[in-house]
C-alpha positions in Angstrom: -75.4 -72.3 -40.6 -72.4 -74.5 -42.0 -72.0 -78.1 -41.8 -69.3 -80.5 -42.0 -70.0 -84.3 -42.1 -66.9 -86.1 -40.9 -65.2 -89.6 -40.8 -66.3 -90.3 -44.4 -64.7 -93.3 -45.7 -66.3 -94.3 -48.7 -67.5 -92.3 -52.3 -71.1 -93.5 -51.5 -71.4 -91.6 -48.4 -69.1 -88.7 -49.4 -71.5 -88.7 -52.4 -74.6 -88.1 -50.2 -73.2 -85.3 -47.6 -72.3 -83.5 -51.0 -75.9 -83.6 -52.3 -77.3 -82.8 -48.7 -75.4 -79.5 -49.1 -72.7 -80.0 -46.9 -70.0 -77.0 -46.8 -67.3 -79.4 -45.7 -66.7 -82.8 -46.3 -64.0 -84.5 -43.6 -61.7 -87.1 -43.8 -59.6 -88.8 -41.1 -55.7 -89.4 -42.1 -55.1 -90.8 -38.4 -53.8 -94.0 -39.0 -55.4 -94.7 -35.3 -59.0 -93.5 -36.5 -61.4 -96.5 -37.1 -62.5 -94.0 -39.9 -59.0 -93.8 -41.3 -58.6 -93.2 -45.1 -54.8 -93.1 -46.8 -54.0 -90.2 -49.4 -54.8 -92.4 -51.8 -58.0 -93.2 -50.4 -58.7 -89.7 -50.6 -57.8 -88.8 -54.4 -59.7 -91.9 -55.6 -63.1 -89.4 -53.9 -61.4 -86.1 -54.6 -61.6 -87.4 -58.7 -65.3 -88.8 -58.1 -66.7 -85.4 -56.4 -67.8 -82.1 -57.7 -65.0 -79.7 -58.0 -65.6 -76.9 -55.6 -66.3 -79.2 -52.7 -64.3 -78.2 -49.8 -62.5 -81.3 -48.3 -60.6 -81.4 -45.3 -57.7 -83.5 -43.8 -58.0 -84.4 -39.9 -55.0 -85.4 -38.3 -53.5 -85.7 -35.2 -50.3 -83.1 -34.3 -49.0 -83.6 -37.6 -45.4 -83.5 -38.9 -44.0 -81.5 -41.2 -43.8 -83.5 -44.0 -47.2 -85.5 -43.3 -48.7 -82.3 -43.7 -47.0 -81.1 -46.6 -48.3 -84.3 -48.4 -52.0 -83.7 -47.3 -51.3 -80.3 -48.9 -49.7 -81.2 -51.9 -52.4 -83.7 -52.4 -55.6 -81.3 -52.7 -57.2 -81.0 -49.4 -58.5 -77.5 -49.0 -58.4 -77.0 -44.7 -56.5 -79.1 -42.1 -58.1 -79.9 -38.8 -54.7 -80.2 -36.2 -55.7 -82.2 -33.1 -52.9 -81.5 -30.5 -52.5 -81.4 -27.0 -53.1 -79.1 -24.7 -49.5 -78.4 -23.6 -47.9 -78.2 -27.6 -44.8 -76.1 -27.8 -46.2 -73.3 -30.1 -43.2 -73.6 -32.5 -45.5 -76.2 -34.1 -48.2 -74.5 -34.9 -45.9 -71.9 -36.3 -44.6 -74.8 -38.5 -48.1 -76.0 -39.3 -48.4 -72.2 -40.1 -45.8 -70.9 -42.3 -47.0 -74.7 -44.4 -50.2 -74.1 -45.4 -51.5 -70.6 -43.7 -53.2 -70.1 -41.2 -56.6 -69.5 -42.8 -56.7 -72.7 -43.8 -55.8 -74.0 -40.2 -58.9 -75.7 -38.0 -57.3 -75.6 -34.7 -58.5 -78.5 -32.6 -56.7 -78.6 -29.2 -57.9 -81.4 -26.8 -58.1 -79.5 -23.9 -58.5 -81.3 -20.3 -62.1 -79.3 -18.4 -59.5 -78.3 -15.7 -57.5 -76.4 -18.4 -58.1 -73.1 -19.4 -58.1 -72.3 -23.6 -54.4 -70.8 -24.2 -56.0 -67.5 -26.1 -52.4 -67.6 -28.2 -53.7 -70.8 -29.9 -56.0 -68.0 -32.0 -52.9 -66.5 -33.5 -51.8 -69.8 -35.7 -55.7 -70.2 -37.2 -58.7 -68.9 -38.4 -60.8 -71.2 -36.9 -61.3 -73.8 -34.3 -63.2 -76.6 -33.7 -64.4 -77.9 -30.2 -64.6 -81.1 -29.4 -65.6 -83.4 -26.4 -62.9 -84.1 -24.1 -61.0 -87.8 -24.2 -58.1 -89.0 -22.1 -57.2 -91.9 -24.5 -58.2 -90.4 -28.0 -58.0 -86.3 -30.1 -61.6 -85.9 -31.1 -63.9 -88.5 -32.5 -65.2 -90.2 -28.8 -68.7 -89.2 -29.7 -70.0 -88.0 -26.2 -71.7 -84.7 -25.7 -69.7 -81.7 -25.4 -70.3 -78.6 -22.6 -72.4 -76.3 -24.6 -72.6 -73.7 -22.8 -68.7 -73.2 -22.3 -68.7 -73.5 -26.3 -70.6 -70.6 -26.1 -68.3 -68.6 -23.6 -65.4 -69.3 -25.8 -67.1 -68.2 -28.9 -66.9 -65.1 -27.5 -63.9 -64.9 -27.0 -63.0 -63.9 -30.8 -65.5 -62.9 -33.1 -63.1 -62.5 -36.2 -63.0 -66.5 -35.8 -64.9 -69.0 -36.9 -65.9 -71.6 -34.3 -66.9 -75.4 -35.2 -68.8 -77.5 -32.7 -68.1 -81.0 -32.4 -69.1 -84.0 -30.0 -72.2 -86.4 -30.7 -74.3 -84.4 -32.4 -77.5 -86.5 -33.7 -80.6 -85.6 -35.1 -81.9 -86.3 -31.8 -79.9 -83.4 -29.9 -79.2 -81.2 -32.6 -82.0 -78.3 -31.7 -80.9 -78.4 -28.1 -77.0 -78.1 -29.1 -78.1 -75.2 -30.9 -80.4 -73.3 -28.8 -77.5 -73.5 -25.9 -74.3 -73.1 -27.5 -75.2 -70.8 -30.3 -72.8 -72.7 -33.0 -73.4 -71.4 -36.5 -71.0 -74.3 -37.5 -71.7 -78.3 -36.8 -69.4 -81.2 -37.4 -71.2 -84.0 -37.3 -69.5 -87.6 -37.4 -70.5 -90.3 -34.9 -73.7 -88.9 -34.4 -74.9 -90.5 -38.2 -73.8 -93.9 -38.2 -73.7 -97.1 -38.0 -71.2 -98.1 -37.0 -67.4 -96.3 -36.8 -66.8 -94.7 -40.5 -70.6 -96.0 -41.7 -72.9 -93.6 -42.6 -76.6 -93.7 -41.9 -78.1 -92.2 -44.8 -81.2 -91.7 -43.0 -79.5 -90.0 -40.0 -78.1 -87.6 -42.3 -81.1 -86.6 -44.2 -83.0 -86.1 -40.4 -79.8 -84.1 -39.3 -80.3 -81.7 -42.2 -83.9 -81.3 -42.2 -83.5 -81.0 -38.2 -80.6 -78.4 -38.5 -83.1 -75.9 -41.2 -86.2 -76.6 -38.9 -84.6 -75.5 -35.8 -83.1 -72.4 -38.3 -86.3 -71.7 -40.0 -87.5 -71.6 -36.1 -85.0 -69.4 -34.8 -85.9 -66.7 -38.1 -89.6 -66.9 -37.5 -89.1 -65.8 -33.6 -87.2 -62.7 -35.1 -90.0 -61.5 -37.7 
């Protein structure tokens, strides 16, 4: 199981997810985001983490040279929020930039419309978040589970992220129905928008390797 706390906006709380063990550590370069952080932001934390730590730029249908400066400044993946209806041409651009393996494809996909499968050819991976008409990602309602599920298996040589108002109060059912082996977690552990609950975060974690330690024991 692999985590990624998201929306971090301060050292304190980056601080924490890192000693919690998180695999990922997010941060939001949306300027739209309530949990936005600026480049500089970003290498004032990079400098006060552990090196190794795996940090990763969100933005929203980036252009090419937004994205070439979230490269050039250190982050390690790039979660690409885009619309459902994207020429692909940009995610060839976003591409041939930074490689595909690095690539967390995030489409916000309307329920009526059906995941393009050619979206799988520009990433490695892809996160899937709740549906929102007036925002890409970070509205903090419960996804649909069980369609995670169905388009899990749709490619098994891809790594699949699941997103959308995961709390420590949910987080065993989320699991038990969509079968994610890969959480972001943002909303779910705050506050208030880009606060982290400390607390939250430590019951996330210890929720996340109970309901793992649960799932093992059923097995022996």
């Amino acid at each position: 199981m692999r985590i990624k706390f998201c929306g971090l906006t301060s050292l304190v709380d980056a601080i924490h997810a890192d000693k919690l063990g998180a695999d990922y550590l997010g941060f939001i370069l949306h300027p739209k985001s309530p949990r936005y952080i600026t480049l500089r932001d970003f290498k004032n934390f990079a400098s006060n983490l552990p090196e190794g730590r795996k940090n990763v730029a969100v933005m929203v249908a980036p252009d090419a040279a937004d994205l070439a400066a979230a490269r050039d400044v250190g982050f390690d993946r790039f979660q690409l929020h885009y619309p459902a209806d994207i020429e692909l041409s940009r995610l060839v651009e976003w591409q041939e930039l930074v490689g595909g393996e690095r690539i967390w494809l995030a489409p916000r996909r309307p329920p009526e419309t059906a995941f393009n499968p050619r979206w799988l050819e520009y990433g490695t991976t892809v996160l899937i978040d709740t549906y929102a008409a007036d925002k890409f990602g970070g509205s903090g309602k419960i996804g649909n589970w069980a369609e995670f599920k169905e388009l899990q298996a749709l490619s098994s040589e891809h790594t699949w992220v699941l997103s959308g108002g995961l709390s420590p109060n949910n987080i065993a059912e989320s699991l038990a129905e969509s079968g994610a082996r890969f959480l972001d977690i943002n909303s779910g552990v705050e506050t208030a928008p880009g606060l982290k609950d400390h607390a939250k975060m430590n019951a996330i974690v210890l929720a996340i390797h109970q309901q793992r330690a649960s799932v093992d024991s059923s097995h022996v």
